[in-house]
N, C-alpha and C positions, 0 to 999 in steps of 0.2 A: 350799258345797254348795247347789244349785238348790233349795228347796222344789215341792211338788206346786203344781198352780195354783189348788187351791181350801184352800190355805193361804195363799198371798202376799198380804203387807199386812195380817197381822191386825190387830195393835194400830194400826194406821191407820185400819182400815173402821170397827174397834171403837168408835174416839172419835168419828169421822165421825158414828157411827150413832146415838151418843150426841146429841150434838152437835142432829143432826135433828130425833131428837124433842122436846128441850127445846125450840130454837128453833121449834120449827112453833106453839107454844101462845102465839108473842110475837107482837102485832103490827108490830114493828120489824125482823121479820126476813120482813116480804113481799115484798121485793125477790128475796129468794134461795130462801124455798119456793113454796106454791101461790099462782097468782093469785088464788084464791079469799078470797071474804071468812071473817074470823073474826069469830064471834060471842060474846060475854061476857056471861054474865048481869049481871056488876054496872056495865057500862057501857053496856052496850047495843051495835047492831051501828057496826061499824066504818064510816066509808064506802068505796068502793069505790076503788082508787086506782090510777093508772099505773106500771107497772115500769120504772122510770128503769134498770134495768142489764138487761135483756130486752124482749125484743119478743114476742106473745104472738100467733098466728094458731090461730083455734079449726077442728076439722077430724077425721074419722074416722079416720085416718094422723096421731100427729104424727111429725113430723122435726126434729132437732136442728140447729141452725147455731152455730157456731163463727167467729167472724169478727175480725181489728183493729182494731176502732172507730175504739180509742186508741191511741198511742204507746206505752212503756211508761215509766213515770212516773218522776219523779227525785226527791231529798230524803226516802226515803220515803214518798211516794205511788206507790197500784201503776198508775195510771194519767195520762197525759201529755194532751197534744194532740190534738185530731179527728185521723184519717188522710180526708181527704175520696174519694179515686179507692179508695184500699185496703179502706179500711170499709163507706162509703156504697156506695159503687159497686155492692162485692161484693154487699153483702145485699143491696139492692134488686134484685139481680139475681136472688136466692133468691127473692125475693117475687114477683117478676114472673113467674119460671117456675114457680111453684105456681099462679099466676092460672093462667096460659094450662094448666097442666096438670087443672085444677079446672072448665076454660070446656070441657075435650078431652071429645066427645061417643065419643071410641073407647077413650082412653088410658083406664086407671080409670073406668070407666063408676059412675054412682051412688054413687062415693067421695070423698069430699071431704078433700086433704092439709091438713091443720094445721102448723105451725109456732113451735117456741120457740128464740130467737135469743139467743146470749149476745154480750161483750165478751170477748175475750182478753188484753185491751189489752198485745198482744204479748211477754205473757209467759208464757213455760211455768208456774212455780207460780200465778199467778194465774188460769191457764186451767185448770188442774187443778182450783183449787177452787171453779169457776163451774160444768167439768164432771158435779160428783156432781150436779148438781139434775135431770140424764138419767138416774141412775141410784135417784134417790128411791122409784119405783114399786116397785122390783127389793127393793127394802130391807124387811124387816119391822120394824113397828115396834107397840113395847109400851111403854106412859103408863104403868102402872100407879105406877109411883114417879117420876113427874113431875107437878109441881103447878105450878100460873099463881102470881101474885104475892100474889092474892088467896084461894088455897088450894084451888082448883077445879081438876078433872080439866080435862087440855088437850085440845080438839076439834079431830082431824087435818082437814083439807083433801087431799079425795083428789087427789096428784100427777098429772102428763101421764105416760103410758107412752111415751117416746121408741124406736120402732123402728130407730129410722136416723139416722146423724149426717152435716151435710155441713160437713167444715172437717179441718182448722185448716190454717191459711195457711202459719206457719212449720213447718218439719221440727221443731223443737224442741217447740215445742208439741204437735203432731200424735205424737211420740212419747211423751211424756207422758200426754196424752189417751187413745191407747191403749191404754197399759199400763192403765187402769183397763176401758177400756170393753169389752176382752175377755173380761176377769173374768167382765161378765154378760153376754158376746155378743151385745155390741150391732154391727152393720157399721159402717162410716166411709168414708165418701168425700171424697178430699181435692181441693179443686181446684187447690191451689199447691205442695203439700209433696213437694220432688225429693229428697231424702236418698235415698243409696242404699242405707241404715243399713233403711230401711223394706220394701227387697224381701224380707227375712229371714220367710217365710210362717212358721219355726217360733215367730218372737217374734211379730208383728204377722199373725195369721192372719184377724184381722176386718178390717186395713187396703186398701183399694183405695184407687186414683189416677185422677182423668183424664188427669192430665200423665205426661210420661215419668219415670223418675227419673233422676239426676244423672249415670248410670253410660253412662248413654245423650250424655248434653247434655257429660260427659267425654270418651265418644269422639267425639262430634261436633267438640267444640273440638280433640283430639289432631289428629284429621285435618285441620282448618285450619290449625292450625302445622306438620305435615307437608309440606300444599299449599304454603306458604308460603316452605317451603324451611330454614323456622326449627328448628335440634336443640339451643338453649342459651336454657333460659326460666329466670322465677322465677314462685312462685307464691305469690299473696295471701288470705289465708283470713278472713273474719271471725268472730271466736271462735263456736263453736256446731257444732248436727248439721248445719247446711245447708253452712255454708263449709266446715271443717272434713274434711264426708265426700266433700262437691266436692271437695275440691284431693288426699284421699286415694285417689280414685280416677282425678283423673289420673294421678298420681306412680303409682299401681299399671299402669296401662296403658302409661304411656310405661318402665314395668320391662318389661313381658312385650315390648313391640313392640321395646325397646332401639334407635329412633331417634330420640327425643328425651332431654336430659340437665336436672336440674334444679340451677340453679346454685345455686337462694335456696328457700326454702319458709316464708313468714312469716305471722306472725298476728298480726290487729288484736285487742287486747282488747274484751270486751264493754263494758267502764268506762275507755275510753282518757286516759289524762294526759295534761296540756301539753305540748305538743313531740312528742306522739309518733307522728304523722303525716310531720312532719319527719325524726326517728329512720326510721322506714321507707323515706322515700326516698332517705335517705344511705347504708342500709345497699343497698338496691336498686342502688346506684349502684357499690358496692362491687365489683362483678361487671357491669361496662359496657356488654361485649360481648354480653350478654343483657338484649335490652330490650325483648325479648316478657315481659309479666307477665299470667299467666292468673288473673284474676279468682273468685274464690266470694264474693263479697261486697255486704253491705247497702247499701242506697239511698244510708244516710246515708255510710256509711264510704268508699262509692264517691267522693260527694261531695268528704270530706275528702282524700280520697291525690289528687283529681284539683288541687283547691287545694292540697295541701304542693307536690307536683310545678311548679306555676305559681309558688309564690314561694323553691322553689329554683333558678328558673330554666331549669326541664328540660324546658320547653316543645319537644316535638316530637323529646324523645329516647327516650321512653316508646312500646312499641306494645300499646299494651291489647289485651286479650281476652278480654270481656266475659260473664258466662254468664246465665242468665236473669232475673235480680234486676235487672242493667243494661238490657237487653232494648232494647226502643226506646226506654226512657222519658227524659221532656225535665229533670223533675228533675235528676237527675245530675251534669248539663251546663252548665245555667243558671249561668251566668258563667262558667265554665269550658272554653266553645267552642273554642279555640285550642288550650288542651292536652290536650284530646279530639278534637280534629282524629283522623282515622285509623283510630281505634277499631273495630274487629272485635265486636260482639255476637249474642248468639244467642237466641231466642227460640221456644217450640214453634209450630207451626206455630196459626195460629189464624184467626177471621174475625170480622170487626165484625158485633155484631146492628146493624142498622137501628132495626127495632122498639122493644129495648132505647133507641135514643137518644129517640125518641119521646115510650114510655113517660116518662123522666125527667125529659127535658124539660117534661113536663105535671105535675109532681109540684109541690105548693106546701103550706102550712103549713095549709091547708082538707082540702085531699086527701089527707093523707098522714098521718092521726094515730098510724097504727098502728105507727109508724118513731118511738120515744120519741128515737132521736135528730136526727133529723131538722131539730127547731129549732135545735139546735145548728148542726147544718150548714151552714143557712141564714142563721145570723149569721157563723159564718167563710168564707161561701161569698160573702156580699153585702157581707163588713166593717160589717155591722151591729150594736144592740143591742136584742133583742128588751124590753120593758119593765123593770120594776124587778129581774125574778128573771136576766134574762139573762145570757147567761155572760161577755161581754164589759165589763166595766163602764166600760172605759174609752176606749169608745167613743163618739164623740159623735154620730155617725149611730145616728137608729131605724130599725126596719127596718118597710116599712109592710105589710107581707102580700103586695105585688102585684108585687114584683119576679117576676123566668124567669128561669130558667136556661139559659145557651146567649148569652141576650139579655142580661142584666146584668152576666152574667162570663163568662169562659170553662169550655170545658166540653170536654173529649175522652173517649173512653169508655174505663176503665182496660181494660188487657190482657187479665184474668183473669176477664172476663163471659161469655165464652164458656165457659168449663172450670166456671163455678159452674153457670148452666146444662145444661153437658153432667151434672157431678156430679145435681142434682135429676133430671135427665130419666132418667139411668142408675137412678137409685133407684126412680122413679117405673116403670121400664120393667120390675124386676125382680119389682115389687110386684103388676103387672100377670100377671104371668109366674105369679106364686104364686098369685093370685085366680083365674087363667085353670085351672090345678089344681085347687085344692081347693073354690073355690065357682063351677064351672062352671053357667054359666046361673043363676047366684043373684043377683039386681039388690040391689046394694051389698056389706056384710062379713056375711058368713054366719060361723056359731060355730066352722068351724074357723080366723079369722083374727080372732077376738075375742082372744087371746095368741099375737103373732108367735112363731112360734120365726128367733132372728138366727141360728141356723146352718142353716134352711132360706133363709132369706131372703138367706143369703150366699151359696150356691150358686147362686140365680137371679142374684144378681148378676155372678158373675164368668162365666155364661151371659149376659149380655146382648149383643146385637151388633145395634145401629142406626145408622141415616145419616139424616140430618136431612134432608137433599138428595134420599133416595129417595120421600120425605112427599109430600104433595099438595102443590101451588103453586097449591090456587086459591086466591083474594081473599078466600074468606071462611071458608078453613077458619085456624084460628088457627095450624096448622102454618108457613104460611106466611112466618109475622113469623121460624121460628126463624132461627139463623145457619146459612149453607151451609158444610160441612165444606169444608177444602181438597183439590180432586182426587177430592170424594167418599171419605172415609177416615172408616170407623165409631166409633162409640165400642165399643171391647172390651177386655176385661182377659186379661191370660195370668195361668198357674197362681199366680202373688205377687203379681195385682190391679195389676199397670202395665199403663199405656198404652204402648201403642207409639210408638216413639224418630221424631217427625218436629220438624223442625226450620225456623228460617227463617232467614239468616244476615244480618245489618244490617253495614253500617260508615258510622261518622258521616261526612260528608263535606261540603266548601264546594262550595253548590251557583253561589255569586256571590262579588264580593267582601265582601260581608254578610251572609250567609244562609249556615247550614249544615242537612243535615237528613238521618234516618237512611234510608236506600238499602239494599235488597233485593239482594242480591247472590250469592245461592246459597243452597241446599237442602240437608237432609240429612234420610234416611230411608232408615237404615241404610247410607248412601252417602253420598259427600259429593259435592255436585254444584257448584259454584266459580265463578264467573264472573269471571276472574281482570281479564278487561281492563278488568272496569266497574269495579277501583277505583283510588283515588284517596291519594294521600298529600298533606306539606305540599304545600298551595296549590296543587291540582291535580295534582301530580309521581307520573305512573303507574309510575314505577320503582318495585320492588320493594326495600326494605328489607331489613338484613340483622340476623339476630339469632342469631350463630354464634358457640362460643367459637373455634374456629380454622376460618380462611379454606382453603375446599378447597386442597388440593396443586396444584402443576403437574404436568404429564406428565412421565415420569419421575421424577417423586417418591415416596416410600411416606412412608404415616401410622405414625410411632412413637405410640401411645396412651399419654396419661400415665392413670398408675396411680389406680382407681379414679372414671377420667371419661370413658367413652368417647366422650364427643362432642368432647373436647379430646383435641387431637395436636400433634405436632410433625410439621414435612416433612423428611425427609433425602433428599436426592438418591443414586437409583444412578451411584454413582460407578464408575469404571474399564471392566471387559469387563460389569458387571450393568445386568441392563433390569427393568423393573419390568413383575413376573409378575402381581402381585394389587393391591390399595388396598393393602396392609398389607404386600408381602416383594418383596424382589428377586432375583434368579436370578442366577445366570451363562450366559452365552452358551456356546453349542459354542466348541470349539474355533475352529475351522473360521468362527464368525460374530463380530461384533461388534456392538454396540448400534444401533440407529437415531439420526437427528436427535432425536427424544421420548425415545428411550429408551423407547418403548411395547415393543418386540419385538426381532427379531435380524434381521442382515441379514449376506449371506457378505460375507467382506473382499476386496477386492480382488486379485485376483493380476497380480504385476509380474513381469518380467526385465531382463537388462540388454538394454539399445535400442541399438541401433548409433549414436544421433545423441547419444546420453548422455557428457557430459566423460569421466566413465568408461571409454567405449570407446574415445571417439576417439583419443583420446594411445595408446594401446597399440596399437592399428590403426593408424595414420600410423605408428611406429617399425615397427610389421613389416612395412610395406609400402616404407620404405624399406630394411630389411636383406634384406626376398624380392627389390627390384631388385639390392643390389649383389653379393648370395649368387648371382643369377642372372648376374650380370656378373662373376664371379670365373669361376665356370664355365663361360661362356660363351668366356673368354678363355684359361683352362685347356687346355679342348676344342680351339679353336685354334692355341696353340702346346704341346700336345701333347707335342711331340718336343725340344722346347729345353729345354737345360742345367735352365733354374730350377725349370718343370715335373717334370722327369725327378726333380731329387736331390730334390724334396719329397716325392716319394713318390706319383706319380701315383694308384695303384689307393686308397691311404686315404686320398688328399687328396679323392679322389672322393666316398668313403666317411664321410669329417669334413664335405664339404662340404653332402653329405645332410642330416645330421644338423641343422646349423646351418641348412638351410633348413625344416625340420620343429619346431627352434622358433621360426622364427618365424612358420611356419604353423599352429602350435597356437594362436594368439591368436582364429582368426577361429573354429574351433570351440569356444572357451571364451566366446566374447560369441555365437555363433548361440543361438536358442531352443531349450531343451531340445529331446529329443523320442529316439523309441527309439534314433534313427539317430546322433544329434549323440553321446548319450550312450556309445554302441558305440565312434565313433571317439575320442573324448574319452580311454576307458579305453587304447585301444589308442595313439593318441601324445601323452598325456600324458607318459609319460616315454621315449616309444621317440626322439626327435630328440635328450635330452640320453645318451641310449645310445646311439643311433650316434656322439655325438660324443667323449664318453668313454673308449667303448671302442677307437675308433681311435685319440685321444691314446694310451688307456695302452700300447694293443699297438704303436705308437709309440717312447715314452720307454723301455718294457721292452726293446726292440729294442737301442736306444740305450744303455742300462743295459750289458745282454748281453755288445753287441759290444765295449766297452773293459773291463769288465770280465777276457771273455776274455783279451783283447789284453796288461792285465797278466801272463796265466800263460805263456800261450803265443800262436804267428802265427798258430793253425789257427783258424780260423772255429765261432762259436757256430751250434748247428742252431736251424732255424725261423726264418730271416731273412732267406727270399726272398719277396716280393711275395706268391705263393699263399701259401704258410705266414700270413703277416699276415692276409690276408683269410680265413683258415678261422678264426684265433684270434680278430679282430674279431668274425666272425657268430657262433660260439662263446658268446663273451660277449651278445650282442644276441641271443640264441636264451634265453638265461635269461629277459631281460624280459620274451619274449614267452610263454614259457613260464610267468610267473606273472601275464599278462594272460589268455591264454586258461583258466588255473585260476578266474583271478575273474570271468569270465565262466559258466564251469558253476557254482560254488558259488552266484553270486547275479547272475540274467541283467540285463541292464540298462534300467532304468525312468524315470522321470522320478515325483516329488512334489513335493509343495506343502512348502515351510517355513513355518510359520504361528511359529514362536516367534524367527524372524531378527529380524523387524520388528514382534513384538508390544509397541511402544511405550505408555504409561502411559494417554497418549491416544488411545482406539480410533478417533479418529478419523485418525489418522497412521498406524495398524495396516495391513500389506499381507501378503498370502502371497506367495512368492518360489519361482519355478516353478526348480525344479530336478536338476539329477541325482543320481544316486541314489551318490552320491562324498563320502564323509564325509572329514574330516580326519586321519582312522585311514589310510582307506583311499591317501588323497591320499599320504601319509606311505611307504607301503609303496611305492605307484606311484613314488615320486621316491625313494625310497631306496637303489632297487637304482643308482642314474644317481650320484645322488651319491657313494655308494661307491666305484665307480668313479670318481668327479670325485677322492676323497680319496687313493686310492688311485697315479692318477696324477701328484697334486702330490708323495707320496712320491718316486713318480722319476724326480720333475722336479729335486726337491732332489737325490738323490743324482747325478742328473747335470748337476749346474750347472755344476761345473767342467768336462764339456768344451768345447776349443776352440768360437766359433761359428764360425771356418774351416771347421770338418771337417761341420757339421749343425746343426739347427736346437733343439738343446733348453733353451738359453736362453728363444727368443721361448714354446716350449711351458712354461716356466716360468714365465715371467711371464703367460700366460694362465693358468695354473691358478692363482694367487697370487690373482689379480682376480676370479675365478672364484668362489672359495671368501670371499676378503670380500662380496661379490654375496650368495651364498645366506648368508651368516652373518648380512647383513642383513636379508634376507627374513623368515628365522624369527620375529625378534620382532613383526615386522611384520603377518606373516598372523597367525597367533596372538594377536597382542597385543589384538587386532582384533575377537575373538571374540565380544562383547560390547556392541559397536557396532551400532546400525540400521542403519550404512551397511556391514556387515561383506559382503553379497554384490559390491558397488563396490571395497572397498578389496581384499576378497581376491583379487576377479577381477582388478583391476588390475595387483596389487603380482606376482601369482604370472607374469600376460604381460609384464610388465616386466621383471620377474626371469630368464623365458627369452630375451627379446629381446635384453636387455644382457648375458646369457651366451656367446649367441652370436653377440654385434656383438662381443665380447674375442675370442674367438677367430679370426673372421673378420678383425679390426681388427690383432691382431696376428701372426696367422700367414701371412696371405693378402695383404693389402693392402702391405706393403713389395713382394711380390714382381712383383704385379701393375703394381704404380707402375714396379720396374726391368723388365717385358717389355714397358709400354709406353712410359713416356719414355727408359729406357737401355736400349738394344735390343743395344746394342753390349757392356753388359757380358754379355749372354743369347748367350755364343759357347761354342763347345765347345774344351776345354782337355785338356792332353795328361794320358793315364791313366795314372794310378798303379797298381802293384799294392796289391791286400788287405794286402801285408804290410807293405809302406812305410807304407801311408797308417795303419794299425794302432801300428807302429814309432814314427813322428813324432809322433802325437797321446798314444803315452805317453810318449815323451821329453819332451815339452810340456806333460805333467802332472806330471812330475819338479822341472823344472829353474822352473816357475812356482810355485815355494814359498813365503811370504813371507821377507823378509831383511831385513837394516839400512840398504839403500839410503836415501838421499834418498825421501819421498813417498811411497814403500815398492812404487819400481820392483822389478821384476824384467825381468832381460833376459838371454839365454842366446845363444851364438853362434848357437845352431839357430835362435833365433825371427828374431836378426838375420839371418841367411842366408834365411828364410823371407820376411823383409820385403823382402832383396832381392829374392827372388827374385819376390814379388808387388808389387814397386812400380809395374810398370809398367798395374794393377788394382789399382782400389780394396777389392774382393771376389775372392773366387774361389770357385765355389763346386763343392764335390766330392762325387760322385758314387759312391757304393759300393753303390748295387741291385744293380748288373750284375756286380759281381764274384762272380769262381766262389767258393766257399764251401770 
């Protein structure tokens, strides 16, 4: 449970507070209370001495400074190494902007800023406990039961009242610092601390920023790896608030925006072991195909991942992406060029002071006492040893006072001189704000700003809004020296004390084949602005890298997403009739369509028929064109001899009538290959089976004839009725009136149309897929249409058989026997044929084919054998085509059943049979080979 805020931290303040008053009474503890001297009566006064851990600027305002001197220390020691660009840099950049703001005849008129500067030495608890010497004033405190060594009341040195703090660097720290400095509402202005842990206005309500925070430099990086095309990263955190809440709020962003995916999410220890820079990049390596690795990480640690990376050999498989700890700086890099090659970093937008380099430059071991570390700096800055106390001992260079800076080493201005700067001027500007309130027209601090209140002084603060750039520029206002904003962009805070999110985007790049240097290469300010073509990969190589777990799909592919990675997929092809509807699903096609080349959409299928110049047709077409010649030349020659014998006894009126027939199938062939259409289809219905009707029906009315008359002829001589010429032809059209009579039914029930068959030839591959333009004749209906014909085909071979046994002296119903014999294996064949068919792409071909071939060779049997012997004897034996002396009905009736009597089988030899009558018979036609007789004409 939260306590109240003027309860947190008791027993901490308590011992603190303890703690103060004892040690204020010591003089070994003046490094960490008052500069002030102590006085002891039994020694006498102390002398006056310098703050080796502070820096001390006397002034009507103080202000707190917070800065990394030092490193943070190891073994034990809470402090390390000079930071020379981090520490030095910073602070004298606070120093330098108190001058110019102390020389400002507008800014704070007749107020003079002071300043007390601490050591962080980059550690949060050690900042924390440099911090309470800000809040000593705030503290009350009571000796009364504290005594010196020597048993004398201890004499306080009254503390600096700290207004204002400007620091702390890391996020860690600055949160830390915080938490105390709220307690007694002191403001803080940070120039480097981007945690986005710090916009929390309800935790850190006294915290301001000049800089953006992290949440900002997150989305700004998001959007780079976006541009980049990159959605499969890992990300690198170095332990703490900075990296830590860096890398938590990309990974929160790339949730919400769900375009990028994070493969690896890893952290450097604060206290990293052996090997384990190495461990990182094998694990990094683990996950390949993401070799975008987004950075939250320390100078040093940058360093190290960029060295593991070099001697695992992973030079230039790495695509860094750097956030503002990386920034431009050369650190980093140094020896590590090659496998920093490419590097993406980001930095907020900022401007070199000039003046600033000036200033520094003139700064020496004369001029500059009031910087306690400054000596120091000066011997790690020149590799020197300043005399016996120096910090170097083991050094063999002195260092003689007269070295420069600039001149004897190098010198570049650190990044964050500008934002320490902007921080004091913001202060400075707020301070001004409140003076301009409450001691309006009062030359200096008038008694209402003898005790700041920090929560009025915080409200000017996050009031402030100035441009450096809108100042005067003349020569001798000191405005001049400051830094020009970029674009003219003020300094102001929103409601949780950020700066607003501007950005500058670097990538290291090889400007030769020796030189690499960091290149400006886009913007961000709330936008990302890119410059994509100025950059550069290995060795100049402006192709664009890839850092994807799977390689976009092809066209016609959909993304299956594996389970809990959406930036990892698999591609499946739409296979068969499906086109690919979205990134993620495929469709089916209309009926009616099948897929494109891509398989992006749908396209109609083509429609075919059969073509007249298609193998298909030809062969069916060539055989009916030669049965429509010889059907024409039967009749032809028919018509002609008319009136002769062969003519006459075949049955001139149904030979007429059979011979229609047979030329109607073989004229159904060209209407079953023309192109659909209303017309084709009309006829189609109407002689599809009317040609094998008219031939049928004259066979049977025919055979039945045939049947009839010896039948009769057993009983008695008198003549069967209905077996003159008209009789037959009433009975034929009779019968050939049905078929028409169930054509014209299927024409009202269902008129005739032409459609498309899209499922004949919807083959597996759409692209072999065709629509099949057809009529509207199903295989039901085909079936009905040729049924009534065949019936009649079956019905005729009936009596055909039972009249086999007569003579073929007397007629012809053997040859009509054996045509219907042929006949009916023809269509017994067919069946399985069309039908079997069914199933087949090529089923419109075979069926069209099989069914004209079917009628062709039906009616080449019949032609072939009923027709063609006769025709052969009217034209090459003209001489048996003579007329022969008439029998009556009752003879020729008489003879043909004696002849079916006496032709019994018996035990002959070979299993002759031979009767006087047939031998007399033979006589009497020896002298012809034929004879053929004649019984139309007989009266009945």
């Amino acid at each position: 449970m939260a306590l109240p805020e003027s309860q947190r931290l008791p027993s901490f303040l308590a011992t603190r507070h303890f703690l103060l008053h004892f040690l204020a009474s010591c003089s070994w503890f003046l490094p960490l209370a008052s500069p002030q001297r102590i006085t002891d009566p039994a020694i006498g006064t102390a002398p006056n001495q310098e703050y080796a851990h502070s820096i001390r600027l006397e002034g009507d305002i103080i202000l707190g400074g917070l800065f990394p001197v030092h490193s943070r220390g190891g073994g034990g020691m809470p402090c390390g190494e000079l930071k020379k660009e981090k520490g030095i840099h910073r602070l004298e950049a606070m120093m330098f902007a108190i001058d110019l703001i102390n020389k400002d005849t507008e800014l704070l008129p007749n107020i003079t800023l002071g300043a007390r500067i601490l050591d962080t030495c980059s550690r949060d608890t050690y900042a924390l406990e440099q911090s309470l010497t800000f809040v000593q004033a705030l503290i009350e405190k009571d000796g009364s039961d504290v005594r010196c060594a020597n048993g004398d009341l201890p004499i306080f040195a009254k503390p600096d009242k700290i207004v204002g703090v400007i620091g702390a660097a890391a996020s860690s720290v600055s949160i830390m610092v915080a938490n105390i400095l709220r307690l007694f509402k002191i403001p803080q202005i940070s120039y480097a601390s981007t945690a986005p842990e710090l916009s929390d206005n309800t935790r850190y309500d006294f915290f301001s920023r000049v800089v953006p925070p992290d949440s900002y430099q997150a989305q700004a990086m998001m959007d780079i790896v976006t541009a980049m095309g990159w959605n499969y990263v890992s990300t690198l955190a170095s332990e703490g608030n900075y990296g830590e809440s860096g890398v938590e709020a990309f990974v929160q962003i790339s949730r919400e925006t769900g375009g990028v995916c994070i493969a690896q999410s890893l952290k450097i220890p604060r206290e990293p072991k052996t090997g384990e820079f190495d461990k990182i990049i094998i694990r990094l390596l683990e996950t390949s195909n993401a070799r975008a690795v987004i950075m939250f990480a320390n100078e040093d640690d940058i360093r190290r991942i960029l060295d593991a990376a070099k001697h695992n050999n992973q030079t230039g498989h790495f695509l860094w992406v750097g956030s503002d700890s990386w920034g431009s700086k050369i650190s980093p890099v140094i020896g590590q060029e090659r496998v920093a090659e490419g590097a993406v970093t980001i930095l907020p937008k900022r401007a070199s002071v000039d003046a600033f380099d000036r200033y520094f430059r003139s700064r020496s071991l004369s001029n500059n006492r009031r910087n306690v570390w400054f000596a120091e700096f000066w011997e790690e800055n020149f590799g020197c040893k300043l005399g016996m106390h120096g910090k170097r001992p083991g050094s063999p260079k002195k260092c003689t006072g007269l070295e420069k800076v600039g001149r004897d080493s190098s010198y570049e201005q650190e990044g964050k001189v500008q934002f320490v700067m902007d921080a004091v001027y913001a202060m400075a500007h707020a301070l001004h704000r409140m003076h301009r309130e409450l001691c309006y027209g009062y030359p200096g601090l008038c008694p209402k700003m003898a005790n700041i209140d920090g929560k009025e002084l915080l409200s000017h603060i996050r009031a402030v809004n100035f441009n450096v750039s809108s100042m005067s520029h003349d020569p001798s206002s000191l405005r001049a020296v400051l830094p020009q904003r970029s674009a003219g962009t003020p300094v102001v805070f929103n409601e949780n004390g950020d700066a607003p999110g501007r950005y500058d985007i670097f990538q290291y790049q090889s400007t030769n084949r020796s030189t690499r240097e960091y290149k400006v290469i886009g913007t961000w300010t709330n936008k990302l602005h890119l410059n994509v073509e100025a950059m550069q990969w290995r060795a100049g190589d402006p192709s664009l890298p890839a850092s994807v777990c799977s390689v976009p799909c092809r066209m016609g592919e959909r993304k299956k997403i594996v389970k809990g990675v959406p930036c990892c997929w698999h591609c499946e092809r739409c296979e068969g009739y499906h086109f690919q509807a979205s990134e993620f699903s495929c469709e089916l096609c209309p009926y009616e369509q099948r897929p494109d080349a891509n398989r992006t959409g749908c396209q109609n299928i083509p429609i075919i028929k059969l073509e007249w110049h298609s193998p298909w047709a030809v062969i069916p077409v060539f055989i009916s064109m030669l049965g429509i010649i010889a059907t024409t030349f039967v009749i032809v020659t028919f018509v002609r001899y008319n009136e002769t014998p062969i003519v006459r006894a075949s049955g001139r009126e149904m030979s007429y009538v059979l011979l229609t027939g047979i030329f109607l199938c073989y004229a159904i062939t060209f209407l079953m290959i023309a192109a659909p259409d209303v017309g084709v289809c009309s006829f189609r219905r109407i002689f599809l089976g009317l040609g094998m009707c008219f031939s049928y029906a004259a066979l049977l009315t025919k055979t039945n004839r045939i049947h009839r008359i010896f039948e009769q002829g057993k009983k008695s001589v008198s003549a069967p009725r209905f077996i003159s010429p008209a009789s037959q032809l009433v009975i034929t059209f009779s019968l050939i009136s049905v078929q028409l009579l169930g054509v014209f039914v299927w024409f009202a029930v269902d008129p005739p149309h032409t459609f498309v068959d899209y499922g004949e030839q919807r083959t597996q591959d759409p692209a072999a897929a065709r629509g099949v333009l057809k009529c509207d004749i199903s295989d039901l209906s085909l079936i009905c249409s040729l049924g009534y014909s065949i019936l009649l085909m079956v019905t005729c071979t009936v009596y055909a058989i039972k009249t086999r046994g007569v003579p073929e002296t007397f007629n012809e119903a053997k040859p009509i026997g054996f045509t219907m014999y042929t006949t009916c294996i023809i269509w017994l064949a067919f069946i399985p044929i069309f039908f079997g068919t069914a199933q087949s792409a090529e089923r419109m071909y075979i069926q069209t084919t099989t069914l004209t071939i079917s009628l062709s060779l039906s009616a080449s049997v019949s032609l072939g054998m009923l027709y063609m012997p006769k025709v052969y004897v009217i034209i090459f034996h003209p001489e048996q085509n003579i007329p022969k002396r008439k029998r009556s009905f009752k003879a020729i009736v008489t003879a043909a059943a004696m002849s079916g009597k006496l032709q019994k089988g018996g035990d002959r030899p070979n299993g002759e049979v031979k009767t006087e009558l047939c031998e007399s018979m033979e006589t009497n036609t020896s002298s012809t080979k034929t004879t053929y007789v004649s019984y139309s004409n007989h009266a009945i």
